[in-house]
N, C-alpha and C positions, 0 to 999 in steps of 0.2 A: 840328574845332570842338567836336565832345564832349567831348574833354578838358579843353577850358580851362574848360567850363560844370561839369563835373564836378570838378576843381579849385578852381573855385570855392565851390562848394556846400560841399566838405569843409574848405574856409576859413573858411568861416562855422559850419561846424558844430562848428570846433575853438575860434572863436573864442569863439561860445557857451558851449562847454563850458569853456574856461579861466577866462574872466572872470566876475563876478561884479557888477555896477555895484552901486557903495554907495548909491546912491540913485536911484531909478526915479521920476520925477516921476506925483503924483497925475493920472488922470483928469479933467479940468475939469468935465466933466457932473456927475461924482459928487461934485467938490468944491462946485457951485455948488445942485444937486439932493440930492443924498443918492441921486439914482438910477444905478445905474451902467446905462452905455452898451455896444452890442455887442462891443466889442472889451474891454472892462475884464478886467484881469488876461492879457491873451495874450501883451504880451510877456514878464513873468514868468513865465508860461506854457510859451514857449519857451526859455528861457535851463533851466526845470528838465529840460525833456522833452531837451534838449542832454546834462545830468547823467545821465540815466536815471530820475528820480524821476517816473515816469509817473503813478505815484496825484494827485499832489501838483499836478501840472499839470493834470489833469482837473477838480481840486478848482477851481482856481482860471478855469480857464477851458474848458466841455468839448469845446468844437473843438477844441482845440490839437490834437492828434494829426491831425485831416484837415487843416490850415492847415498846418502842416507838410509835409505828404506834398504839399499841393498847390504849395507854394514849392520845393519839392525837385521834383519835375514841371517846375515853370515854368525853375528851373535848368537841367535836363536835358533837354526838348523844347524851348525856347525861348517866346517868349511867340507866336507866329503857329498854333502848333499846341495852344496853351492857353487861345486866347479865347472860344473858344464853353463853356468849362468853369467859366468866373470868373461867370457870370451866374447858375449855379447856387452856386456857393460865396457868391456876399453875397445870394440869396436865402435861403441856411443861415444865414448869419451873422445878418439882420434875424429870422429867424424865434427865433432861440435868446434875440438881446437880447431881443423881444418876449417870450419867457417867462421873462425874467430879472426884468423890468419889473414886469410885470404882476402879480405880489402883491403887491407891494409897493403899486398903487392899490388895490387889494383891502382893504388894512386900513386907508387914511387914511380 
C-alpha cells in the first residue's frame, strides 16, 4: 500500500515540476479586498518549491516548505495517521495569514 502512495506523491511532484500553468487564477479575497488571504501565493508556491527555487517560494508564501512536507506525510502515512497533525498545521496557517493581514490595517 506504501508504494502506490509513494507513487503517487512522486507523480505529483513530477507533475509539478514539469508543468507550468500559464495562468493561476487570482485569489478572490485579494481581488475583492486588496488583502490577501492565508493561503495566497501557495500554490505558486508549490509548483516553485517543485523546480527547486526554494527562495522564491518562501518569498511568495513562507509555509510552503512545511505545507509541503506535511502533503508528502499525508501521502505517505495516510490521512488516519495525519489527523491529529492538521489542527496544528491551519492553526500555523491562520496565524501567518493573520500577520500577513495585519499591516496592512495598520496603515489604513
Amino acid at each position: 500500500m506504501i508504494w502506490w502512495r509513494l507513487g503517487g506523491a512522486a507523480a505529483v511532484f513530477a507533475l509539478l515540476r514539469l508543468v507550468t500553468p500559464p495562468f493561476i487564477p487570482s485569489c478572490p479575497l485579494l481581488s475583492l479586498t486588496g488583502l490577501p488571504c492565508p493561503l495566497c501565493g501557495l500554490t505558486r508556491a508549490m509548483f516553485l518549491l517543485a523546480k527547486g527555487e526554494w527562495l522564491q517560494a518562501v518569498e511568495l508564501h513562507a509555509l510552503s516548505p512545511v505545507v509541503a512536507a506535511a502533503a508528502l506525510a499525508l501521502a505517505l502515512l495516510g490521512q488516519a495517521r495525519m489527523a491529529r497533525h492538521w489542527a496544528w498545521l491551519v492553526l500555523l496557517i491562520a496565524i501567518y495569514g493573520g500577520a500577513r493581514i495585519l499591516p496592512r490595517f495598520l496603515t489604513l
